[in-house]
N, C-alpha and C positions, 0 to 999 in steps of 0.2 A: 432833969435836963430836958429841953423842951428839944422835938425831934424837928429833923431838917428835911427828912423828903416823906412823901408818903405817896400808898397804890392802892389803886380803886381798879375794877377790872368792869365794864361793860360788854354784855350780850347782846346782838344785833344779830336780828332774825329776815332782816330785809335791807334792800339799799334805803329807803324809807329810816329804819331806825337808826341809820349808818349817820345820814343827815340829820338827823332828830340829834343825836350827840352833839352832831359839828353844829347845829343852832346854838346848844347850849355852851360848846365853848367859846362860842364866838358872843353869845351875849355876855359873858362875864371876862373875855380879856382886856387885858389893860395895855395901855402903850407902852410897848419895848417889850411884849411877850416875845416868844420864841415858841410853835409848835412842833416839834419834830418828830418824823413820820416814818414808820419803820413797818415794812410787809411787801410779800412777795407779788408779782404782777397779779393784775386783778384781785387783788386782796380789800379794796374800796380806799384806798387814800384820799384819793380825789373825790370820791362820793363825801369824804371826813368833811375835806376842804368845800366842797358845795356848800354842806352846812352850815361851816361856821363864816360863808362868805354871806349867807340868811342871817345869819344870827346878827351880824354884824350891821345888817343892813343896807349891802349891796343891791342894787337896781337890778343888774342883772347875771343873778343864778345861774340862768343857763347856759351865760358868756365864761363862768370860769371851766376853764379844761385842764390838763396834765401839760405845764413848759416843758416837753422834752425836748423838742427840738429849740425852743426860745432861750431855755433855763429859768428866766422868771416872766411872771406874769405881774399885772398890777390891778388892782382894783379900788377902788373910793368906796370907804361906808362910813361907819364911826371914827373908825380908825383906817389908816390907808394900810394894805396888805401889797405884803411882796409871798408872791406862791413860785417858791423854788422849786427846779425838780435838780436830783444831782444824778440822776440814772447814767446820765450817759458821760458824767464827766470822769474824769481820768485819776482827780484825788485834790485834795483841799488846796493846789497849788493855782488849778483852774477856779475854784471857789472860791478862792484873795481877788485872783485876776479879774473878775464880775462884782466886785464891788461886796462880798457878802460881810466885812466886817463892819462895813460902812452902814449898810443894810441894819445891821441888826440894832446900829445904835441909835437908828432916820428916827424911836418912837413910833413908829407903825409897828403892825403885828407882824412877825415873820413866819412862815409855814414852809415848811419844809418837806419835800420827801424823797425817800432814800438817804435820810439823815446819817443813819448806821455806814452809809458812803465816805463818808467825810466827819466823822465824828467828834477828832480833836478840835474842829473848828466851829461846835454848838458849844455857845456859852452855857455854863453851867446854873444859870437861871431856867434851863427851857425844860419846857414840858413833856415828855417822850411816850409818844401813844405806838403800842405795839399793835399793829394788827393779823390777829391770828384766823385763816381761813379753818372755821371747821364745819362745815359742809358746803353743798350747792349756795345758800342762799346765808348762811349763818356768820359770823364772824366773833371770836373775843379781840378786845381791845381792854389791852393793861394801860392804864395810864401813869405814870410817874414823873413826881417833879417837887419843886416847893411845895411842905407843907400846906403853908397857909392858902397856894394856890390849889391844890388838891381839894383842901378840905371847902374852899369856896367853890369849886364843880360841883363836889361831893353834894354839898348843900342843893344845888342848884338840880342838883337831877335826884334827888331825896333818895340813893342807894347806898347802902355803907359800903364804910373803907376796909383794906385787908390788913 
């Protein structure tokens, strides 16, 4: 029986390797991804999202920031990105209310953070990247999702999987 999700864990030793990941997910997704982002303040979510706003081919990097106050943001690369924040929303009733089902289905990428906010309402195609603070500058990040998407990261950043 062929398996249905799988987890790969990356080490990031700087904000630098945080975006070196978010390059690579963002060169290999596909339209109607879902990236959903899970870690506590200053944990790099948004450093993820810089990345894979490079990877993707956005102009300008330095323009993506954390929607907290917006809730999303937009950017044009390969693919057009919607960068959700749900921090400050109240629970998936405000997350209908912003259009996020619609969102998911527009064929752009969606990236999320603070997914584990709003959980029942990430399709279960999406990719869910844990980000774990473990020191000053270091971080893990588990990543789990589709197989077949996994194992195309996997490929892409030449690390095995767990």
């Amino acid at each position: 029986m062929k398996e249905t999700t799988a987890t790969i864990t990356f080490e990031s030793t700087s904000p630098d390797e945080t975006r070196r990941l978010g390059r690579v997910l963002g060169s290999v997704a596909k339209p109607g991804d879902v990236f959903a982002l899970i870690g506590t303040l200053g944990a790099g979510k948004t450093e993820l999202v810089k990345g894979v706003a490079s990877g993707l081919g956005v102009a300008d990097e330095g323009g993506v920031n954390s929607p907290t106050f917006v809730l999303v943001n937009e950017y044009d690369g390969r693919l057009h990105v919607y960068h959700v924040d749900a921090y400050r929303l109240g629970g998936t009733t405000e997350l209908k209310a912003i259009g996020f089902e619609e969102i998911c289905q527009s064929g752009g990428l969606v990236v999320i953070e603070w997914a584990d906010r709003v959980g029942s309402l990430i399709p279960s195609r999406a990719l869910w990247t844990a980000i774990e603070v473990t020191g000053d500058r270091t971080r893990r990040m588990v990543l789990t999702g589709p197989f077949d998407d996994v194992k195309r990261i996997e490929s892409a950043l030449s690390i095995s999987a767990e």
